[in-house]
N, C-alpha and C positions, 0 to 999 in steps of 0.2 A: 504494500500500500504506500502512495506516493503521502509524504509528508506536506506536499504543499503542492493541490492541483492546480494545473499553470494551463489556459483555455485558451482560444480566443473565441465570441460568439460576436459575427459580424462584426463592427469596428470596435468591440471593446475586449482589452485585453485584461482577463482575470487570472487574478492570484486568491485561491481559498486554502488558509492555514489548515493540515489533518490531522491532528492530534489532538483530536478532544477528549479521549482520556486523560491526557495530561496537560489540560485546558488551554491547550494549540498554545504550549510554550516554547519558544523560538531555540533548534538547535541551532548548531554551527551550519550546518545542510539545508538547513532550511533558510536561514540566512542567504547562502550561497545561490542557491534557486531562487530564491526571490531576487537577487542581484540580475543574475544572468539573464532572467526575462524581460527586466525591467531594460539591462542593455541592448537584447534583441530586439524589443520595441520600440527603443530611442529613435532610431531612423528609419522604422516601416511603417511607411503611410497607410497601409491600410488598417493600422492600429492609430485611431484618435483618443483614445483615456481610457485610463486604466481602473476595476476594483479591487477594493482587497477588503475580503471577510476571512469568517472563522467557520469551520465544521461545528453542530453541534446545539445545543442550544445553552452553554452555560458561558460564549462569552467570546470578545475577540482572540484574547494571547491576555494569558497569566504571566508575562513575560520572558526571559531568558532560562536557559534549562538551568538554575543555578545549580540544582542537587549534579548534573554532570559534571560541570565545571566544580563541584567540592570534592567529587568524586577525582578528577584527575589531578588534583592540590594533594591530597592525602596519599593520594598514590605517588607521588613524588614527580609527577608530570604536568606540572601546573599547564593548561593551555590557556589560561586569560588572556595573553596577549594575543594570542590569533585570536580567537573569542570577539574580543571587543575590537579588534582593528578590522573585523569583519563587518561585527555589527553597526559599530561607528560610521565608518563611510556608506554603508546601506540606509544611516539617517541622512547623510549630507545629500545621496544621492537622489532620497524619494523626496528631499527640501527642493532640491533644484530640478526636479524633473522639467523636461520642457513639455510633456504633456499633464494634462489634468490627471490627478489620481485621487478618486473616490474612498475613502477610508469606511467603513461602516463598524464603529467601536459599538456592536450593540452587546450586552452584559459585561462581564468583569473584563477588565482592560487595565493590565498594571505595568510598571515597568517598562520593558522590549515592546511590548505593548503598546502603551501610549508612544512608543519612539516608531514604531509604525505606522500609529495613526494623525498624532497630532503635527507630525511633518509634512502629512500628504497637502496638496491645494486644497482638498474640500476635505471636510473632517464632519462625519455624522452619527449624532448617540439619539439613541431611544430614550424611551420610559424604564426601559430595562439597565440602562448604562451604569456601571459603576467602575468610577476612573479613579483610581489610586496609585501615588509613587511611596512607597511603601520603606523605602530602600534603608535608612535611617536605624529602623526597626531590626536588621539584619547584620549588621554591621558594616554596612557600607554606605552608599550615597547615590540621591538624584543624579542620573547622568542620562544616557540616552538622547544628549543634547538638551537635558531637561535645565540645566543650570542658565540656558539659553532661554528656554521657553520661560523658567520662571521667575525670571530677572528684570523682563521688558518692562521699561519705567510704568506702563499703562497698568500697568497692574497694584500699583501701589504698594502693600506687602502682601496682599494675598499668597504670592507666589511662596514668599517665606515661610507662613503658616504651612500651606500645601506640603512644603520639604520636609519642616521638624515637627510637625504634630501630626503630618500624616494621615488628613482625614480623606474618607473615601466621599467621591464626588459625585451626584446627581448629573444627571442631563444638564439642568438648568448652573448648577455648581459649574459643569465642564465648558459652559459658555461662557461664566462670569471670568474662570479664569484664561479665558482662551485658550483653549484645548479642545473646542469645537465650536461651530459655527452652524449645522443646521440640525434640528431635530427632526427625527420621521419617527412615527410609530412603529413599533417594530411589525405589526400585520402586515402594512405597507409595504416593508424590505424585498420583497419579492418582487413588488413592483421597479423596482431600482433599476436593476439591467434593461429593460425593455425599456425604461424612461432614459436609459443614456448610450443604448444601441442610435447610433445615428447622428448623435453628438458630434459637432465639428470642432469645437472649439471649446474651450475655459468658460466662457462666456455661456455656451450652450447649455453647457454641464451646470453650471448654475444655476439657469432658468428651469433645467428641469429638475434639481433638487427643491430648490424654491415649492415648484407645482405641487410637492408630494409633504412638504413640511407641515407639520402638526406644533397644536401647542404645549406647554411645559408645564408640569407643579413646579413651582416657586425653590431655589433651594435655601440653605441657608448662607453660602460662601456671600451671595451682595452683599447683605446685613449687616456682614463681615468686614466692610473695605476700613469702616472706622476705627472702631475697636484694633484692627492688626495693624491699621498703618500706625495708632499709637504705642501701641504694646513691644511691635515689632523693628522700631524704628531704630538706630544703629549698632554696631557692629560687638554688642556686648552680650552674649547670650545668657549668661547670668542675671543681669540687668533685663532681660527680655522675660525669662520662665518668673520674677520676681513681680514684676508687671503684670500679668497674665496673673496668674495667682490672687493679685490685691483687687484685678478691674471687678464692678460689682456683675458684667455680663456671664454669665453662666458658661458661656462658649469660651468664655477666654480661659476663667479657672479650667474648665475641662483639660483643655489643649493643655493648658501647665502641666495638667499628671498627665496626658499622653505623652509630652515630651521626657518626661524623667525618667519612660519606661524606656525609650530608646538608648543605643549606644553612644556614653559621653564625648567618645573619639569621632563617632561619624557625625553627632549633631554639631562641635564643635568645627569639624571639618567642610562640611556643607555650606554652613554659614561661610564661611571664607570662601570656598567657591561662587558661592552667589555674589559674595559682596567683588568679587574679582571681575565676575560673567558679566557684570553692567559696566565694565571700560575693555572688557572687548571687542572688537570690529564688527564680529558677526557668527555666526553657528558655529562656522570651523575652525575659529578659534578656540571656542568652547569646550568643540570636541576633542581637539587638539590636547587641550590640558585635563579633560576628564578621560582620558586616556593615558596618559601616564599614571596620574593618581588612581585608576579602576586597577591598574597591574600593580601598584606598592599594595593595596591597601588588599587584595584581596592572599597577600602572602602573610596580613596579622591575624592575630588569635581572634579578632572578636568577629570577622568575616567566617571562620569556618564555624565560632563556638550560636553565632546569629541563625545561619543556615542551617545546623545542629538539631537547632529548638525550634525553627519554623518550619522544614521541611520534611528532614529526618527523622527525630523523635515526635517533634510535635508537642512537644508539653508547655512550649509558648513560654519557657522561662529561661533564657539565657541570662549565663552566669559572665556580664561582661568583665578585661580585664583590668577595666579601668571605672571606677565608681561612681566620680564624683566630679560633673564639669571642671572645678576647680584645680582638678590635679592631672588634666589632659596640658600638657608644655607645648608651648611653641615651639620648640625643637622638634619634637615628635607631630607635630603637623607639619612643620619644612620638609621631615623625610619625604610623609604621604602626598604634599604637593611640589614637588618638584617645580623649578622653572627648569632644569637641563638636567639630564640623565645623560653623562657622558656615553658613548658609543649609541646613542640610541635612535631606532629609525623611526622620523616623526609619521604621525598617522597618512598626514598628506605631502606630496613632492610638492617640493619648492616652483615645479611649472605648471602645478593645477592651479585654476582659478581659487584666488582666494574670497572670493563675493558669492554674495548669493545670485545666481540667475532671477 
């Protein structure tokens, strides 16, 4: 069984994730094959836009296989960096596509996830959507270009909440923070292909997503833009979960004890990627530096002991190896964010475009 059926049905060229048993989360293979078609169809006109769903009905992509990727860390074969300089440039590359690519994030959508859909040009959640970057929780960090997605000034802090407390997003949540743009009922979704078989252009695909959009429950993330842009406001995260705690809105204390349950190393560490991702140029930037740091970071204890407790045992209580925000060093973030890793080959060559198309 193909892990990701690759079609074409008149001018539209589809990609459907197949591993709904393991809620169509992205191998290395599957990566690769979504690449490869996406470069086939770059320059065949009789391919005008492209979709990409999920088999199944619990969801787009739970993300990256991470239990594989723990799996070859412990075996002494770490492959993160192929891993992620795979999946990396298959963000940049569905960012810049020069055709339209139809995303449909309808149910759980995390992680690899969201970096497949919230890059495509049109990005569409249901009633059923639930978009979460969860990463924090594991002992790692928002990446997938996510540091990108969730730094753009329009967003006020939401984006920051989204990283370190982690809350799981509504349809109407995954608009507020732009990480989608139209909603369809998911009854509808069938209707999808037949409404953008024929599509010429960007422009088209638009008009006929439009025709099929439905309305949204309210979520809570708008609500939110005041409360986080105060709570969340510079670069001291102590100062932040302290804030959050005292405000008297009920979302705010919450997000305080979600944040404490995460790991001190990765929430400390995010924070500084985001606060970095808003002075750089643009995604590939982004990806650039959430690439080095996704290879340090997944060779410490609290990436394998995160994955452990979320994927493996399961008993949701990792034993982090660092306690207490206070006692995470800056020395120990300089390792995990590198500006230059001597000998090391950057994600993109120095003669790719460095802009977005």
């Amino acid at each position: 069984m193909n892990d990701v059926i690759v079609a074409v049905d008149g001018t539209l060229g589809r990609l459907t994730l197949n591993r709904p048993k393991a809620l169509n989360a992205l191998s290395l293979e599957m990566i690769r094959t979504i690449d490869a078609a996406l470069e086939e169809w770059r320059n065949d006109g009789a391919v005008k836009a492209i979709l990409v769903d999920g088999a199944g009905e619990r969801g787009l992509c739970a993300g990256g296989d991470i239990r594989w990727l723990y799996d070859s860390i412990l075996a002494g074969a770490s492959r993160a960096e192929e891993f992620f300089r795979a999946e990396y440039r298959l963000n940049a590359a569905i960012a810049e596509y020069p055709k339209p690519i139809v995303a449909l994030a309808d149910g759980i959508v995390m992680g690899g996830g969201v970096g497949l859909s919230s890059h495509a040009s049109h990005r569409v959640v249901t009633e059923r959507s639930i978009l979460a970057l969860p990463e924090v929780g594991i002992g790692f960090f928002p990446d997938i270009g996510a540091t990108y997605l969730l730094s753009r000034p329009s967003l006020g802090e939401i984006g920051t909440h989204v990283a370190l407390a982690t809350p799981r997003l509504s349809a109407d949540d995954a608009l507020a923070a732009e990480l989608a743009e139209y909603v369809i009922a998911s009854d509808h979704l069938r209707d999808v292909p037949e409404a953008l078989r024929g599509c010429a252009d960007a422009a088209e695909v638009g008009q006929a997503l439009c025709a099929l959009a439905s309305g949204v429950e309210p979520g809570k993330l708008r609500a939110a833009r005041g409360w986080t842009r105060e709570c969340y406001a510079g670069d001291d995260i102590e100062a932040m979960v302290a804030r959050l705690d005292a405000h008297p809105e009920p979302e705010a204390r919450a997000a305080a004890q979600e944040i404490c349950r995460k790991s001190p190393i990765s929430l400390k560490l995010t924070l500084r990627m985001l606060r970095r991702a808003r002075r750089l140029p643009d995604l590939r930037a982004c990806l650039e530096v959430e690439f080095r740091t996704a290879v340090q970071i997944t060779s410490m204890p609290d990436f394998i002991e995160g994955v452990r407790a979320a994927v493996v045992d399961k008993d949701r209580n990792p034993r982090w190896s660092i306690l207490h925000l206070g006692d995470v060093t800056d020395e120990l973030l300089d390792r995990l964010f590198p500006a230059v890793i001597p000998g090391w080959t950057p994600l993109f060559d120095e003669g790719e475009s460095n802009r977005l198309r």
